[in-house]
C-alpha positions in Angstrom: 72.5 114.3 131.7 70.1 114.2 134.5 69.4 117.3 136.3 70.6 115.7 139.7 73.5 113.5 139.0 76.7 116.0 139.6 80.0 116.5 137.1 83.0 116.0 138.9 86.3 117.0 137.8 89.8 116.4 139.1 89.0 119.8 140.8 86.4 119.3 142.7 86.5 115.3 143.1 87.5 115.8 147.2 85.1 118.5 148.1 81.5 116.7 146.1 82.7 113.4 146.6 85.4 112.3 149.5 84.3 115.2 151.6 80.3 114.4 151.3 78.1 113.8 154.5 75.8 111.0 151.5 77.1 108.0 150.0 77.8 109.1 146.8 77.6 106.8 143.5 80.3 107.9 140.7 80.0 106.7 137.4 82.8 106.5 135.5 82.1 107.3 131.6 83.4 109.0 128.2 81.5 110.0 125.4 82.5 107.7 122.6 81.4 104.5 125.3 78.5 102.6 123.9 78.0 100.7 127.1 78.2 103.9 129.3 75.1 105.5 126.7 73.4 101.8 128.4 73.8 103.0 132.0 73.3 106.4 131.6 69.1 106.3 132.4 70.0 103.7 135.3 71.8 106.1 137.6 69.8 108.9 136.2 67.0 107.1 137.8 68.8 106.1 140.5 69.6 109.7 141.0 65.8 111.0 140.6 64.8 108.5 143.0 67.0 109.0 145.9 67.3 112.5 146.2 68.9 113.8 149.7 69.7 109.9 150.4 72.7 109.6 147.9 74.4 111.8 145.8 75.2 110.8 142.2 78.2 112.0 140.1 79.9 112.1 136.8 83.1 111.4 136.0 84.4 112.2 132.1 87.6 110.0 132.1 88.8 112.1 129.7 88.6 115.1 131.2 89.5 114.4 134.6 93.1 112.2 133.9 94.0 112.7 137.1 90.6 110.7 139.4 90.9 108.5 136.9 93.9 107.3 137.3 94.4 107.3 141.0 91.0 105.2 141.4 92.4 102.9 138.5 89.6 103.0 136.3 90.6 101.1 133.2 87.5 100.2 131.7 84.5 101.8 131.3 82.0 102.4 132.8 82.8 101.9 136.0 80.8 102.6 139.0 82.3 103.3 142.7 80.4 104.1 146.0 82.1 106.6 148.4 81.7 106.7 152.0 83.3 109.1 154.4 85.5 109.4 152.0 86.7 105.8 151.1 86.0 103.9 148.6 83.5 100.9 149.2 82.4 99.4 146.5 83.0 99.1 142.8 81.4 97.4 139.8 82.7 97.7 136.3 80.6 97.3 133.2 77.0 97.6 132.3 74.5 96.5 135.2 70.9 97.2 136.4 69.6 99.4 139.3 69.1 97.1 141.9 72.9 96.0 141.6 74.0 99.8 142.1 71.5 99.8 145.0 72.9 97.0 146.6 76.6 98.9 145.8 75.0 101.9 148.0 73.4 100.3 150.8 76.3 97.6 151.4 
């Protein structure tokens, strides 16, 4: 995992993501996903690139049941863009950087 894209957790979900100043990008994934190995380097990158402009984050669906399920994520991955504590945007499946981009800057 990239050293700038943060794990989330049912735990801390509302204080990194709903409560963050930055549009943050969460990416939805699991371990076993083959798709989610696919976008992994994209939001990396995306994450390297736009330090202190976004904020990326992690979700493990399997570990955090709870986000998951209130955000309906039923396929993986899925990627979602917060603002001000709202979701704004969501894309599910494999995609490339300048669609997530777009996702943020909408």
């Amino acid at each position: 995992m990239g050293k700038n894209i943060i794990d989330v957790t049912d735990q801390n979900f509302d204080s990194e993501v709903l409560k963050s100043d930055s549009p943050v990008l969460v990416d939805f994934t699991a371990t076993w996903c083959g798709p989610c190995k696919q976008l992994a380097p994209i939001v990396e990158k995306i994450a390297d690139e736009n330090i202190g402009k976004y904020k990326v984050a992690k979700v493990d669906i399997d570990d955090c049941p709870s986000v998951t399920q209130k955000y309906g994520v039923r396929g993986v991955p899925t990627v979602m863009v917060f603002k001000g504590g709202e979701k704004k945007a969501q894309h599910v499946g494999v995609t490339n950087k300048e669609t997530l981009l777009k996702l943020l800057e909408g």
